[in-house]
C-alpha positions as CSV (number, residue, x, y, z in Angstrom):
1,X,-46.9,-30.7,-1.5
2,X,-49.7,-29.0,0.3
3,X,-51.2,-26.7,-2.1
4,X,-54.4,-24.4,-1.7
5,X,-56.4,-22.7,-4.3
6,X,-58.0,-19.5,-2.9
7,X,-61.4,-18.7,-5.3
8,X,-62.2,-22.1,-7.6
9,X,-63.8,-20.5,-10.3
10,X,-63.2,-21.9,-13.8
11,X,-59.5,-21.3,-13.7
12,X,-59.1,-23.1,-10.5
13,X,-61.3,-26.0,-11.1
14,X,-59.1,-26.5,-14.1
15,X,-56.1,-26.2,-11.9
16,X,-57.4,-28.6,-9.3
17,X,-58.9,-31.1,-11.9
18,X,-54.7,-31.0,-13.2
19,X,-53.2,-31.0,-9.7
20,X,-55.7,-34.4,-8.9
21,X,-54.1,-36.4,-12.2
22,X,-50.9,-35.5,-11.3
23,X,-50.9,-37.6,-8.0
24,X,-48.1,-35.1,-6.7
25,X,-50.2,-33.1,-3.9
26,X,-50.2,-34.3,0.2
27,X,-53.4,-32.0,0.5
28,X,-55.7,-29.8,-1.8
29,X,-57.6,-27.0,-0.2
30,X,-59.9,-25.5,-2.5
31,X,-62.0,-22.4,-1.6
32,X,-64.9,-20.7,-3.1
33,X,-68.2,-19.0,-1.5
34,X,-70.5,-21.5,-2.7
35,X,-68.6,-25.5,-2.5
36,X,-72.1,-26.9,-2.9
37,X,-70.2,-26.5,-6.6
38,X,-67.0,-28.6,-5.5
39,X,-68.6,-31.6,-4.1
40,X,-67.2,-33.7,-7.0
41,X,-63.6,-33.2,-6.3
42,X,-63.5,-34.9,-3.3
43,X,-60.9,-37.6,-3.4
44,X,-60.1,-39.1,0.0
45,X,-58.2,-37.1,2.3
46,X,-56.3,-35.4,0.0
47,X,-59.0,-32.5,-0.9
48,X,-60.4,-30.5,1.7
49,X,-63.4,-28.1,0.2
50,X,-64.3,-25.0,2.5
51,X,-65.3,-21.4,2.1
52,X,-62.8,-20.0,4.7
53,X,-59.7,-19.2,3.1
54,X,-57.5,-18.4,6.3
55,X,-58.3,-22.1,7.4
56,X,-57.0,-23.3,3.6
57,X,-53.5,-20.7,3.8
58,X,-52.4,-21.7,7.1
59,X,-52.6,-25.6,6.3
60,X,-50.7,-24.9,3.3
61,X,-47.4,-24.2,1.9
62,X,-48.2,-22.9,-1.9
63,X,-51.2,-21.0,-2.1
64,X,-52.1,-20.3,-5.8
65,X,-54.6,-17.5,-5.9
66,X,-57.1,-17.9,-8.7
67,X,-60.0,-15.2,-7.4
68,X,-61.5,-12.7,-10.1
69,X,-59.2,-9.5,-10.5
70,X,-61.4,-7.0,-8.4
71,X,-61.9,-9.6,-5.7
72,X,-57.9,-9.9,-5.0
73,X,-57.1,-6.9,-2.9
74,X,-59.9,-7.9,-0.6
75,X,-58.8,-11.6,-0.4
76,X,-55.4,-10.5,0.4
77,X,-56.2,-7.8,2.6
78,X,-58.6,-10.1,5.0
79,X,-56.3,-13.3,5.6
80,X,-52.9,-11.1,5.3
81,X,-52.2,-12.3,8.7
82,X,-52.1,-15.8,7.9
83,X,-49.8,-15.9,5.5
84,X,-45.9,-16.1,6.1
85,X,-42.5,-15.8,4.4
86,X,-42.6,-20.0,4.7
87,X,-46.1,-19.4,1.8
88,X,-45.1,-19.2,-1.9
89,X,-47.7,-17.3,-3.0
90,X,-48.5,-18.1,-7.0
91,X,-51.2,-15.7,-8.4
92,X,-53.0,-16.3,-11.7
93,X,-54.5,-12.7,-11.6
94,X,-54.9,-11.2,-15.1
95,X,-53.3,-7.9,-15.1
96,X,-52.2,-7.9,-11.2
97,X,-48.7,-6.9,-11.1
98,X,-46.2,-8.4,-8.4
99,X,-45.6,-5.0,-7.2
100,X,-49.2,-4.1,-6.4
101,X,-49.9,-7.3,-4.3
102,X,-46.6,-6.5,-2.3
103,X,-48.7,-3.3,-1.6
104,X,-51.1,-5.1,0.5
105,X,-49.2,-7.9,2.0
106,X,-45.8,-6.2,2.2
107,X,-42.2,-7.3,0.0
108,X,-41.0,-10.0,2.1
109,X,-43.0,-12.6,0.6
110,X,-42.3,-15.2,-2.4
111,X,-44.6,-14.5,-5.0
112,X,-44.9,-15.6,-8.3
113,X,-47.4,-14.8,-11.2
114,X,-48.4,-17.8,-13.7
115,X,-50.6,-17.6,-16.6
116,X,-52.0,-21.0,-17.3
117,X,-54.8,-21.7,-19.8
118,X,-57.5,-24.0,-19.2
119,X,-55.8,-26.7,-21.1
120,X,-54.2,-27.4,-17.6
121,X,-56.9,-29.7,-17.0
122,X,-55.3,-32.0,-19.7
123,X,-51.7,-31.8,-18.5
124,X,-51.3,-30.0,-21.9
125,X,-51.4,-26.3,-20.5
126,X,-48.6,-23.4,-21.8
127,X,-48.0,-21.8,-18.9
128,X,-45.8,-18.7,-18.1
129,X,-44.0,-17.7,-14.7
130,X,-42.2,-14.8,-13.4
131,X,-41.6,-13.5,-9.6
132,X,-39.8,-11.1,-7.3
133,X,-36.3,-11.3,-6.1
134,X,-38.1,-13.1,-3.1
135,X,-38.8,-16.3,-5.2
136,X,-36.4,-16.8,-7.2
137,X,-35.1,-19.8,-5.5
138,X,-39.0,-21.0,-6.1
139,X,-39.7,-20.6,-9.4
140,X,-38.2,-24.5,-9.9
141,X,-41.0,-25.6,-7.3
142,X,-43.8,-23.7,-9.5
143,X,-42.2,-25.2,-12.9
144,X,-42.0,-28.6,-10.6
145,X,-46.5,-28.1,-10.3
146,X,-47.3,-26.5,-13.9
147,X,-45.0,-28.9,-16.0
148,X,-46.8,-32.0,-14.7
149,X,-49.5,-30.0,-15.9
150,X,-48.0,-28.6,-19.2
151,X,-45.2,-27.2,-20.9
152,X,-43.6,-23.8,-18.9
153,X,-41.5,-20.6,-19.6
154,X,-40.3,-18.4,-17.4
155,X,-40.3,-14.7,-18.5
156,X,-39.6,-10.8,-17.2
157,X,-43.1,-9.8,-16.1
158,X,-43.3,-7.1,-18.5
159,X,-44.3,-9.6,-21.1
160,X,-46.6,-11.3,-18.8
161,X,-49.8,-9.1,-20.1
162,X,-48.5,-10.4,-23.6
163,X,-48.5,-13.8,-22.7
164,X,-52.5,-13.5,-21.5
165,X,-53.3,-12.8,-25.3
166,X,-51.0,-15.5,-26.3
167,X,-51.3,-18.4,-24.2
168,X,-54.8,-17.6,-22.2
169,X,-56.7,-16.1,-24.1
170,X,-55.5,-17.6,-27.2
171,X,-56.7,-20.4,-25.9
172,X,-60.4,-19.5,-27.3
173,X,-58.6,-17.9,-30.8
174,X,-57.3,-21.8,-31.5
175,X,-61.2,-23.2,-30.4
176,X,-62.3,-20.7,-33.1
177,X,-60.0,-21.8,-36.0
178,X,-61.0,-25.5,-34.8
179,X,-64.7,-24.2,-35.0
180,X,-64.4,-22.8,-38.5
181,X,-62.4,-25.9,-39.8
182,X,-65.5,-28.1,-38.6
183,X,-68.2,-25.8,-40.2
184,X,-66.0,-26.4,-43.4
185,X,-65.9,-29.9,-43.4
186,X,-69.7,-30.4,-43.0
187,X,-69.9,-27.7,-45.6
188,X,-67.7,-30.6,-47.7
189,X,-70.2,-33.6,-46.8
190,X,-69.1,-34.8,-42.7
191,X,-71.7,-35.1,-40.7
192,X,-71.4,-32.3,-37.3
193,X,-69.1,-35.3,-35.1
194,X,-67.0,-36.8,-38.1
195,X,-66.0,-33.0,-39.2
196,X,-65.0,-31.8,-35.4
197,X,-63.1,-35.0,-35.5
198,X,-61.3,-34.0,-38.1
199,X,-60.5,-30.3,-37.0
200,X,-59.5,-31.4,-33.4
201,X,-57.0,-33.8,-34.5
202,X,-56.1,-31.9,-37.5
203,X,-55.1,-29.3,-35.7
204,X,-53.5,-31.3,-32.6
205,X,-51.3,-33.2,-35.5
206,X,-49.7,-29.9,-37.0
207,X,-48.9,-28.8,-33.5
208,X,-47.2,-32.0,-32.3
209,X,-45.6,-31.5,-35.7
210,X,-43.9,-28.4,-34.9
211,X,-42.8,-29.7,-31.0
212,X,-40.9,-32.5,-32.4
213,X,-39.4,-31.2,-35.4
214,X,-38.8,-27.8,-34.3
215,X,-39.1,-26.3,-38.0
216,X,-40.5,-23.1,-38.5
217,X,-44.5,-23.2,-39.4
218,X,-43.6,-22.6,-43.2
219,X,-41.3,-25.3,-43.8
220,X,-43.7,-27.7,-42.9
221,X,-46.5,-25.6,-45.3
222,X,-43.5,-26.8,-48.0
223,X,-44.0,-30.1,-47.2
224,X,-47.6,-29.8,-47.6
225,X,-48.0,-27.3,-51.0
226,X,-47.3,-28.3,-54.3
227,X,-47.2,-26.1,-57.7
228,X,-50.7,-25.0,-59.4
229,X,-52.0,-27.5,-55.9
230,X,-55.0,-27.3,-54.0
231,X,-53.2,-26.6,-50.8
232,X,-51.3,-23.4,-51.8
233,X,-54.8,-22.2,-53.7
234,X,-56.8,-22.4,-50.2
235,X,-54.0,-20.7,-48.8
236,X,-53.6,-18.0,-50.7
237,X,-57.5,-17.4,-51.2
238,X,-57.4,-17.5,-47.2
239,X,-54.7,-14.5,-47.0
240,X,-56.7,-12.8,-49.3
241,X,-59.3,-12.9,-46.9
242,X,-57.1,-11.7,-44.1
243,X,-57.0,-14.8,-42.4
244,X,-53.5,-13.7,-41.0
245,X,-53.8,-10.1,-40.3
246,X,-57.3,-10.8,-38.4
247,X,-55.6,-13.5,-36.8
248,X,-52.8,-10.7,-35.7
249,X,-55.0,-8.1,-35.4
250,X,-57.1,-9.8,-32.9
251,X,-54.2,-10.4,-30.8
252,X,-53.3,-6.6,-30.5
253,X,-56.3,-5.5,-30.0
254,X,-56.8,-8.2,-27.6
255,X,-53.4,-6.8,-25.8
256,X,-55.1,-3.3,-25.8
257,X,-57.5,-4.0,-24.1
258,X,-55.7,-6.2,-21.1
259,X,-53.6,-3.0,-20.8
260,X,-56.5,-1.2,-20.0
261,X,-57.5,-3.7,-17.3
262,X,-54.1,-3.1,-15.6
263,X,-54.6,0.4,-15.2
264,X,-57.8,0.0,-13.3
């Protein structure tokens, strides 16, 4: 595949660093103002680094668009007349709706939207997809790049700003929990590495838990709790607190405010 990523901030490096493990890419264009910053990616022939992003569309058939939100309509705008109905344009725009880039660039054009999270740079990203009428014959290709990089779903774009809280930004929401789990076990006698290796693998052990099994969270609490036990006395003392609704809360309010994004 020869894939381009237009603005190689965070997102994108996470993308590219992904797309290199994968070994499925012909080329890699990767764009960004300064590529002082992308010097490290070089790998053969394979990655080209440059600043101009007409150069990276037209030597390219999937062009995932990873620019900040306020920078998009400009980046479309100035190389619309390099890309063609042969591009599958994937954005990972937070709160950029299908309709609004077919505004600048016009409705004959495959796009898709995908919400990675920066777990992509693992192969473990969740990552969710959804496109005009255009390309739905291409969502298979996108699934074909993202599941090599993670697990997929594909979903109506109305739930895509939900997704952002879920899967993106939830991303930090897990990092927290992980964070609070390690301050407790150096609270309990670890020392700082011993407790966050605890956490991380703690919490990587209930998840893989819940993939293969396919129970619901609480059976596997079951499993775990056991009458007048120290489990279900941490666990209760922790909804107390409001672990559960904050956790929920967080989220919502977390939705709020991507909704207000949109509208800008």
């Amino acid at each position: 595949m020869n894939i381009a990523i237009i603005g190689v901030g965070n997102l994108g490096l996470s993308i590219a660093k992904g797309l290199l493990s994968s070994n499925m890419i012909t080329s890699l264009y990767l764009t960004k103002r300064n590529i002082n910053r992308l010097e490290g990616l070089k790998s053969g022939k394979k990655v080209i680094i440059t600043s101009d992003n007409g150069l990276a569309i037209k030597n390219s058939d999937i062009i995932i668009f990873a620019v900040q939100p306020n920078h998009l309509t400009a980046v479309l705008g100035k190389n619309r007349e390099f890309i063609t109905t042969k591009h599958t344009l994937i954005s990972t725009i937070t709160g950029f709706s299908i309709e609004k880039i077919e505004t600048i660039i016009g409705d004959r054009f495959s796009i898709i939207r995908a919400m990675p999270n920066t777990a992509i740079a693992v192969g473990a990203s969740m990552t969710c997809l959804c496109s005009n009428n255009k390309a739905l014959l291409k969502l298979n290709q996108a699934r074909k790049i993202f599941d090599t990089l993670g697990t997929t779903l594909v979903i109506p774009e109305k739930q895509m700003q939900a997704a952002t809280v879920i899967c993106a930004s939830g991303i930090a929401f897990w990092m927290r929990l992980i964070r609070a789990s390690t301050q407790a076990a150096i609270q309990l006698g670890f020392d700082a590495g011993e407790a966050q290796t605890l956490a991380m693998h703690t919490c990587e052990g209930a998840a893989k838990l819940l993939i293969a099994s396919g129970n619901h969270p609480e059976q596997e609490i079951d499993r775990v709790t056991t009458p007048k036990g120290c489990t279900i006395e941490g666990l209760n003392e922790m909804e107390h607190k409001g672990l559960s609704s904050s956790l929920i809360q967080g989220m919502v309010t977390s939705f709020k405010k991507i909704n207000e994004i949109k509208e800008l």
